[in-house]
C-alpha angles and dihedrals in degrees: 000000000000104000109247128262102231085049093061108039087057088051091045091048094041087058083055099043093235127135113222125250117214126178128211121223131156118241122248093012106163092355139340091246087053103048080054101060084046090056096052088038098051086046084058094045093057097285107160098179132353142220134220128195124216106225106233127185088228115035097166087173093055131085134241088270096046090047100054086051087060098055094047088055086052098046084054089059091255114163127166082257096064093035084056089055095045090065094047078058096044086053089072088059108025144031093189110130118259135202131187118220109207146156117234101256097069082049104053082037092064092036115240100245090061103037085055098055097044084044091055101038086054099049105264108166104191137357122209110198109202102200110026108091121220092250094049092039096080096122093036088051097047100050091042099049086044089064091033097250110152110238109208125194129188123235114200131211085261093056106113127221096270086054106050083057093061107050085041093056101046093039125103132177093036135311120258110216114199102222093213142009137259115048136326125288144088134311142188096230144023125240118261104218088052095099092054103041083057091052084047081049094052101048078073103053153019098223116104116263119234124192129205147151118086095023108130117134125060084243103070088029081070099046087048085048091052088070108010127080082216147040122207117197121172120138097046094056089038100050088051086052091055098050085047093047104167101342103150083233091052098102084046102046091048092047095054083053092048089045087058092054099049100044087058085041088065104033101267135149 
């Protein structure tokens, strides 16, 4: 089976001792053609893997700012069917790996047997399902790993140690540790048990630890970057592509932003 691509960018970047640096943004906000120019300009700006969100009419895990993204990609007509061919199309043009970032409902709409396999067959590199958890993921996991697609769970400040355990233990790709609790956006300052909850993460796997939520200034992207393999970073980038909207320098304006991230992100001035 072809190695995925997640897999070995972290390897790639851990040769390098470098922490990667993966921005959130929510597909077809504000349109599909343009979520595809982000894509190839946050590539260019030090993106090492991206996410996508998957616009849903309930995203109970998402903030004010991520929610009203949502509702502009649905009200473009975007669907996880149109967002998996998008990234058949993106492969012409990119390698960079992709996740999509998704609740549970697109997912059992489409059926997981075939959105695995049209995922797959795409170039979908790793799925994170908000709201399955992995012991109720049997199916989901099976059908993904099968195509080797990663499949990514969060773990939260409140997990306990036998949790932790668990996710850790049924998640590829990397695990995304939400560095507080409550929903996504952006916040003035980091947790600071986060380190160590990501050293408590880490006693229990070998796949790299990732941290978001509440990460939006190259400051605390550096400090993230100090203790985590990789940085998150979502409200910040989509809130500035919402300002922007359709603005022909949109791709552009929110690529400078996200080169500024992950410079900091790396250690670069």
């Amino acid at each position: 089976m072809k190695r995925n691509r997640i897999d070995q960018r972290f390897q790639d970047l851990a040769a390098r001792h470098e922490p990667a640096f993966i921005p959130y943004i929510t597909a077809g906000d504000p349109t599909l053609d343009a979520t595809e120019e982000l894509v190839v300009a946050l590539e260019r700006a030090g993106a090492d893997a991206i996410e996508l969100g998957v616009p849903f009419s309930d995203p109970a895990a998402d903030g004010v700012v991520n929610q009203e993204a949502a509702q502009r990609a649905l009200a473009s007509g975007t669907s996880l069917h149109k967002i998996v061919a998008r990234v058949k199309t993106l492969r012409t043009r990119t390698q960079v790996p992709l996740v999509l970032f998704t609740y549970v409902n697109p997912v059992l709409a489409y059926g997981f047997e075939a959105f695995a396999a049209d995922a797959a067959e795409a170039g979908v590199d790793g799925v994170l399902c908000v709201d399955l958890p992995p012991e109720e993921a049997g199916d989901y996991n099976r059908l993904l790993d099968a195509r080797g697609i990663a499949t990514i769970f969060l773990i939260a400040p409140t997990s306990s140690p036998e949790r932790i355990a668990l996710i850790a233990q049924h998640s590829t790709g990397f695990v995304y540790y939400v560095s507080r609790t409550g929903v996504t956006g952006e916040r003035a300052d980091i947790e600071t048990s986060v380190s160590e909850m990501v050293a408590a993460i880490k006693q229990h796997t070998n796949v790299p630890v990732a941290v978001g939520f509440g990460i939006s200034t190259p400051e605390q992207s550096a400090e993230v970057a100090g203790y985590a393999d990789g940085v998150i970073v979502g409200s910040a980038i989509v809130r500035m592509i919402g300002q922007l909207g359709d603005a022909p320098d949109m791709p552009a304006k929110v690529a400078a932003f996200v080169r500024t991230l992950a410079d900091a992100a790396k250690g670069r001035k």
